[in-house]
N, C-alpha and C positions, 0 to 999 in steps of 0.2 A: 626448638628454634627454627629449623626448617620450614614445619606448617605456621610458623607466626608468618615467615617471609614472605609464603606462599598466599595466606588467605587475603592479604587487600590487593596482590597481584590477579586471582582469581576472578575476586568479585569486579574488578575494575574492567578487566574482559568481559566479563558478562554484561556490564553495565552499557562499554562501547557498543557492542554487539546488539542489545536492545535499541539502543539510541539508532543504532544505525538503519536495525527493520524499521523503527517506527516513523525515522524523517522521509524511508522512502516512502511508505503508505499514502503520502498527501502528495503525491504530484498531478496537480490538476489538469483538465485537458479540455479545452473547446470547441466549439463549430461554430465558422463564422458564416452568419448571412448575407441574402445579397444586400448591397446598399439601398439602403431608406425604405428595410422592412423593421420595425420595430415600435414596441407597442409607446403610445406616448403620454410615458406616465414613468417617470421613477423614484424608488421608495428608500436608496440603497445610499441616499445619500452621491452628491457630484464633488468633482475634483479640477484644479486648474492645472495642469502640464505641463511644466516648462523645459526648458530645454538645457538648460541648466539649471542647479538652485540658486532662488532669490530674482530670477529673470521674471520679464513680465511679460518676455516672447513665448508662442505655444511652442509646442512641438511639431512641428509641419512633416517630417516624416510619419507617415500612417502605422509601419511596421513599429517603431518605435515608440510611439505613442499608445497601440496595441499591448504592446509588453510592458510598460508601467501602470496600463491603466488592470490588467491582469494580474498585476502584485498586490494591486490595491482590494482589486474581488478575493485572490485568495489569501488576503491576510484579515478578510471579512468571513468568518465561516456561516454565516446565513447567504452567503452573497449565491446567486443562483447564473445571474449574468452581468454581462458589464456592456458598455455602450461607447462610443468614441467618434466628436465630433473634429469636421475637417474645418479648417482655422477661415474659411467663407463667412461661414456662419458667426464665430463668435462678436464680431463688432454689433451683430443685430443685440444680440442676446445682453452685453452688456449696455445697450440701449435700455432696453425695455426692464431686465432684472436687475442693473444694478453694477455685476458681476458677471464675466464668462466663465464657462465651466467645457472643458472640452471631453471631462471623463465623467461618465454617471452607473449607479451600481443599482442591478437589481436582487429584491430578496422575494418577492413573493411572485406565485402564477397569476396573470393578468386576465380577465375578463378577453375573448375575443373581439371585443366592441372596443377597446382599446387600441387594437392593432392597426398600422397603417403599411399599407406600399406605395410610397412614394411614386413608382415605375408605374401606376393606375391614373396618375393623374393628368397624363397626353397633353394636351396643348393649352388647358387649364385647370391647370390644379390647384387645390383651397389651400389652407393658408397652413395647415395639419401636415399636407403632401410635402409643401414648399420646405418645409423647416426640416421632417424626417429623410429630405434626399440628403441631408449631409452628414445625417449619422449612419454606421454599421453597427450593426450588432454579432457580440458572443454569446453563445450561449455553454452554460455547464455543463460538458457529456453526466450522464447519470450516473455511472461508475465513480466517477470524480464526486460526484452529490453524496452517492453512500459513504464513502470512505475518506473523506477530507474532512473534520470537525475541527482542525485546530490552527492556530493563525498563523502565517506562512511572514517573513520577512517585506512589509510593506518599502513603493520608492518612494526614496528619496523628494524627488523631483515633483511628487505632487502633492499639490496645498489644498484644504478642504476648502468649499465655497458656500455648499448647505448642506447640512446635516442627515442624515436616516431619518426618516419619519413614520407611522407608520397610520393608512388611511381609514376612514373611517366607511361604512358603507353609504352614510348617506357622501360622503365627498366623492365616492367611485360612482355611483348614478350621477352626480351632476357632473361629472367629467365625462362620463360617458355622451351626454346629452351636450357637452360641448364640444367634443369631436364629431357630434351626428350631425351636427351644425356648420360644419367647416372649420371649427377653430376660428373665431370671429373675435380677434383681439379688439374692436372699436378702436384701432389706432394706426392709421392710413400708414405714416412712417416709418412704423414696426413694420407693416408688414408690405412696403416698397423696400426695406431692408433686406429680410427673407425673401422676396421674388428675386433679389441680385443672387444672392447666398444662390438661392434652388437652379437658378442658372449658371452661375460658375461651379457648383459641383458635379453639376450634370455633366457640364463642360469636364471636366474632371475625369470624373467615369469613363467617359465614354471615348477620354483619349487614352488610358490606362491599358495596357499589354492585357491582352487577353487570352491565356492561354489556351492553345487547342483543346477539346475536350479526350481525344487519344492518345495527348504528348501527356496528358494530365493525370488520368489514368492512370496510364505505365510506371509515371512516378512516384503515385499512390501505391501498386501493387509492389513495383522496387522497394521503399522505403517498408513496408509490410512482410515482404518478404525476407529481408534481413535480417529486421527487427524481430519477426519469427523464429530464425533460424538463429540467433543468438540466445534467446527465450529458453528454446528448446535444448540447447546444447548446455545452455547453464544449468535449467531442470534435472538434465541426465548427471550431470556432476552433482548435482544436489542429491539426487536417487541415494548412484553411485554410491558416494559417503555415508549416507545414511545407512545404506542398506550393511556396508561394512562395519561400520560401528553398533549396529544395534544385530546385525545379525551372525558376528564371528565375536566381536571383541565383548559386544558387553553378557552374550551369553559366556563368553571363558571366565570372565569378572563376576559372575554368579554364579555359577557350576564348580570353577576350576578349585575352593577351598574344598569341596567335598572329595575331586580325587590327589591329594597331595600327592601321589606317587608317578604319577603322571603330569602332572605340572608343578614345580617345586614353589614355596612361601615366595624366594625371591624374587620371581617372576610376574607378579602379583601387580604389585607399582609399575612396573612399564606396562601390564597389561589397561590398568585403571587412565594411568596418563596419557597415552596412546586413545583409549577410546575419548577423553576430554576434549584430548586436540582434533581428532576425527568430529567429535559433536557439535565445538564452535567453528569450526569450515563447514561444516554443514549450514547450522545457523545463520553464519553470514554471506552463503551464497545464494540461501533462503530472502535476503533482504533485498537481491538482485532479479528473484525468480517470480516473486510473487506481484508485479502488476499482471503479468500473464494468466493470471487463476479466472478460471469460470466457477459459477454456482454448482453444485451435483445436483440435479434432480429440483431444480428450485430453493436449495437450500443454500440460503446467504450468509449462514453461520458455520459454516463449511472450512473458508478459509480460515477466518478468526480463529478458531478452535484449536486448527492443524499450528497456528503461528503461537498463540499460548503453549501447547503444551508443548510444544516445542522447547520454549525457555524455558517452563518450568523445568523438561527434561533438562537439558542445558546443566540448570542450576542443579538436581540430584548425582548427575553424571561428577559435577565441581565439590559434593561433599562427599561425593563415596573417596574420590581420589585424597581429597583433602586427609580423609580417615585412614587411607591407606598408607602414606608416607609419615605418617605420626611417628616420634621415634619411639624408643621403648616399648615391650609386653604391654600388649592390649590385654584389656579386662576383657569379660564375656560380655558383658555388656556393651560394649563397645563392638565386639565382634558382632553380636547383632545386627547392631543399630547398621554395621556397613553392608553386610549381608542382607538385613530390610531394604536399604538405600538401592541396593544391587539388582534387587528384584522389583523394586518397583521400575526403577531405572525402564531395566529388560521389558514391563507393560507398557508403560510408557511409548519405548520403543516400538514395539510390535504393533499399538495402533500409530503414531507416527507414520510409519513404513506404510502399511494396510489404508492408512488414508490420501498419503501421498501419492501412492499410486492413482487411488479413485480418481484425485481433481489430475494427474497428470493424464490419465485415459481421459478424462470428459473435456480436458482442454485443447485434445490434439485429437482424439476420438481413434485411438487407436487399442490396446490388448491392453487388460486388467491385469495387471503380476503380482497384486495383493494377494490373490487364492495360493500361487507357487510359494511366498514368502511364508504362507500360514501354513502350508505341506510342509514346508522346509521348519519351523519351528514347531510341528506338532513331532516330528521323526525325528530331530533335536531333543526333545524332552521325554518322549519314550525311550530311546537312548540314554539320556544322565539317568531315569527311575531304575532302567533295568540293568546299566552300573551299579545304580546304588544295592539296587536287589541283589547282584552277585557279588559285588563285593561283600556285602554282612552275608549273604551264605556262606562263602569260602573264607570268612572271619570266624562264623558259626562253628563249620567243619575243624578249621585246628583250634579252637578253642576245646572243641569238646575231646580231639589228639591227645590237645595237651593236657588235660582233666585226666585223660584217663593213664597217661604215657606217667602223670606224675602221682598218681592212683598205686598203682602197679608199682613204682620205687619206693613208695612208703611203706606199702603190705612186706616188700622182699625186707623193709630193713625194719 
């Protein structure tokens, strides 16, 4: 009755627990450029902003317009960048397309011949420059590329205006050959439109707080070093844990049935539940620790690895225990099966430990304490063999006592 109660309480933890590493895995992160560099071409599909839902007003704050049109990239998992136009521009746009669009998503790398900086076009700029000074663009850190595949919670607030599309080679040469051109819409209006637009964003810009580059800085290194230092302290707590659970508790939880005189049956259960609870604080302080991880040696399968076997651990650690609170005489078979569970457990663990360390030293570039941990479990396990060895000697010894002690009373009688 017990382990009925226990197991969908178990796995239900486990479940949180995973869910929890895996929502943080995707939080994406950008760089934004300066204004009106950005290539002029998007395949990602655009959006309209408003500012509330159902409004037909944009979004006029920048920072806020940034942040939704960013829900939209990362609830796109091709999205690679995203783009965000200042509300100048858009009365041209729904001139000439139709429709304004103030957010645009990119998925593929662009041709350089694409590319536009608005800031090159001095005191006459074509008609390419004019329209690109009133976008910024984000672009996807690469870290966020590798490890973001799944769709993140889209806003609210923006409505689709065209679709994703995706281009052919001969339309990317004639595009090309239309930016090499100026961008020459044949349509005076359209683009007496844009020349307003590329002057009042200009205007824009250039009245925009500018921060000093060493107020800017310091803010950067502050916010880096915190962030650091939180990283890190979490990491240690993660070791920490680990290191007690796999290196005290779950070795007594495989070892400790062979010496029953030294650690009694009932002991057993608090030893198994105790390293459980040890193994899912680990786990979920793991879900805290790991944007901090670097590659080892190039190897980008490094983390992943350490974070699977992790749960899988998790999850053996959740049936050894489960087995151990069972009520009633265990069969042998059963005694096995926790005894297997116990020792795989313990491998498990031991690379766990042995790898955690690695990405912990390659991410802070400091001392390697997997070698100490594996001293420490090699002098741990000569230890339990040559228990075991003397024990069945000194079992040997009065065994063969008592052979002979009850030898000797048979002969006399």
């Amino acid at each position: 009755m017990k382990s009925n109660f226990m197991l969908p309480v178990v796995a239900a933890v486990v479940a949180l627990a995973s869910a929890a590493v895996a929502n943080d895995d995707c939080t994406s992160s950008y760089t934004q450029l300066p204004h009106g560099q950005t290539p002029y071409e998007n395949d990602g599909g655009c959006f309209f902003c408003a500012k509330f839902k159902g409004s037909s007003f944009p979004i006029s704050d920048l920072g806020d317009l940034s942040d939704n049109c960013k829900q939209m990239c990362d609830n796109d998992p091709a999205c690679t960048a995203y783009t965000i136009a200042r509300s100048a521009s858009l009365h041209a746009h729904e001139y000439y397309w139709g429709s304004a669009a103030n957010c645009c998503l990119e998925r593929e790398e662009y041709p350089p011949e694409t590319y536009i900086d608005a800031q090159n076009g001095g005191d006459e700029p074509n008609t390419c420059e004019k329209e690109s000074m009133c976008w910024t663009r984000y672009e996807k850190d690469e870290e966020s590329l590798s490890k973001c595949d799944k769709k993140q919670k889209k806003s609210k607030l923006c409505k689709p205006i065209w679709k994703a599309r995706k281009f052919s080679n001969k339309r990317k040469k004639k595009h090309m050959k239309f930016i090499k051109n100026g961008c020459d819409y044949k349509d005076e209006k359209f683009e007496s439109m844009l020349d307003e637009a590329y002057q009042q964003c200009k205007a824009e810009i250039e009245d925009e707080p500018q921060q000093p580059e060493l107020v800017q800085q310091k803010a950067q290194q502050a916010t880096f070093e915190n962030t650091g230092v939180y990283q890190r302290s979490a990491w240690v707590a993660h070791g920490v844990f680990g290191a007690i659970a796999f290196g005290i508790l779950a070795p007594l939880s495989a070892f400790g049935p062979s010496f029953p005189t030294l650690i009694p049956a009932e002991a057993h259960t608090a030893i198994h539940v105790s390293t459980f609870v040890l193994a899912l604080v680990t786990v979920v302080i793991a879900g805290k620790t790991k944007k901090g991880l670097v590659d080892i040696n190039g190897d980008t399968n490094a983390k992943e690895t350490h974070q699977i076997v992790g749960l899988a651990l998790l999850l053996l650690v959740c049936l050894q225990t489960l087995g151990s609170i069972h009520p009633e005489d265990k069969s042998a078979l059963s005694h096995k099966l926790i005894t297997g569970a116990g020792l795989i457990a313990l491998g498990f663990g031991v690379y766990e430990v042995t790898s955690g360390c690695a990405l912990f030293a390659a991410t802070y570039d400091t001392v390697y304490w997997g070698q100490v941990y594996l001293g420490y479990m090699f002098w741990l396990i000569v230890m339990v063999v040559g228990g075991k060895l003397a024990m069945k000697y000194r079992w040997g010894k009065t065994r063969t006592k008592y052979t002979q002690v009850h030898t000797k009373a048979f002969e006399l009688t």
